[in-house]
C-alpha positions in Angstrom: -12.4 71.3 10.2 -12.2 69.8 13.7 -8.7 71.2 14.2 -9.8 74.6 13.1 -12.3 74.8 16.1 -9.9 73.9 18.3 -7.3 76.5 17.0 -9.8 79.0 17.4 -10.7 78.3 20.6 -7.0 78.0 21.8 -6.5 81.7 20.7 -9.5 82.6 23.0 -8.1 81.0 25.9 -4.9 82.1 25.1 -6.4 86.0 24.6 -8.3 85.6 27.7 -7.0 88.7 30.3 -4.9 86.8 32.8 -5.7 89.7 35.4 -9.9 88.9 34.6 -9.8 85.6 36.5 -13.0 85.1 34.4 -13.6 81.7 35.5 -17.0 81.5 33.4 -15.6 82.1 30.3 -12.8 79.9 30.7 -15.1 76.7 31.9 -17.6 78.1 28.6 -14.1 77.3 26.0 -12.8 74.0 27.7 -16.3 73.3 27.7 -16.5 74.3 23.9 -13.1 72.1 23.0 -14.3 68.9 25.1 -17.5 69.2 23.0 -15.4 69.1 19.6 -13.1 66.8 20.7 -15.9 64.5 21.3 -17.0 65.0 17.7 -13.5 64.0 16.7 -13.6 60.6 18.6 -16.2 59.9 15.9 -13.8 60.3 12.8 -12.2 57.6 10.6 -8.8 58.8 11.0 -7.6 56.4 14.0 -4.8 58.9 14.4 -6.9 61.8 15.0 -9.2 59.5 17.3 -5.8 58.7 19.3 -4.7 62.6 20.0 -7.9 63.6 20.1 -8.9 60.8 23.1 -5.8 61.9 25.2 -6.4 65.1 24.8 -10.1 64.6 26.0 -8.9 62.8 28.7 -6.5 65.6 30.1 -8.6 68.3 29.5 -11.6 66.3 31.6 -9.0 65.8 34.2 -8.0 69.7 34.4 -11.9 70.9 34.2 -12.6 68.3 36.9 -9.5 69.6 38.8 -7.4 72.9 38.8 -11.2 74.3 37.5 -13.1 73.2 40.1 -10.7 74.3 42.8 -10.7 77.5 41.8 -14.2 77.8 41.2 -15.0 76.9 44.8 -11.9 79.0 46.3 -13.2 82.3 48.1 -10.3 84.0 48.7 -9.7 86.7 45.8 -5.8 86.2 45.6 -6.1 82.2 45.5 -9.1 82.4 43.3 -6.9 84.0 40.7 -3.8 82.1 41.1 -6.0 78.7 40.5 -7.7 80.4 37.4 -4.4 80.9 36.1 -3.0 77.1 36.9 -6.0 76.4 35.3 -6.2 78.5 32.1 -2.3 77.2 31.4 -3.1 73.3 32.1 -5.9 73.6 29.4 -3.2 75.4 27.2 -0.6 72.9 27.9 -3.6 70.0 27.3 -4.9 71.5 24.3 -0.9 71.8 22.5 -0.4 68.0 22.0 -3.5 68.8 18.5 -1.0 71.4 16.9 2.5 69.6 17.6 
């Protein structure tokens, strides 16, 4: 069920218009996928606890990172270039649950 979620919300990231630079909405599906990750760390599968703790981990790393920077970036060019280092680090994060 978990891994459903998370598929689903890995095609909304994916769909998300790379020219947009929609910052909100990208923080509002991380934000989505940390929350159900966090309900995975709960399961009795120890494997899905394991991928689902790195994966946690990375992701908090990117949102606290490549996120923030280009949250706080004014200029329009940088602001968009960050939102894309950002939207594929979450991407790249989120493959390891599908592999």
């Amino acid at each position: 069920m978990h891994r459903t979620e998370l598929k689903q919300i890995f095609v909304e990231i994916t769909d998300l218009d790379n020219e947009s630079s929609d910052l909100n909405m990208l923080e509002a599906l991380a934000n989505n996928a940390v929350y159900v990750l966090s309900k995975m760390q709960k399961s009795e599968n120890i494997n899905e606890r394991a991928i689902s703790g790195q994966v946690l981990t990375d992701m908090l790393h990117t949102l606290n990172k490549e996120l923030i920077w280009a949250k706080e970036e004014e200029i329009p060019l940088e602001k968009h270039n960050w939102f894309i280092k950002a939207k594929k680090q979450i991407l790249e994060d989120m493959k390891a649950l599908f592999e």
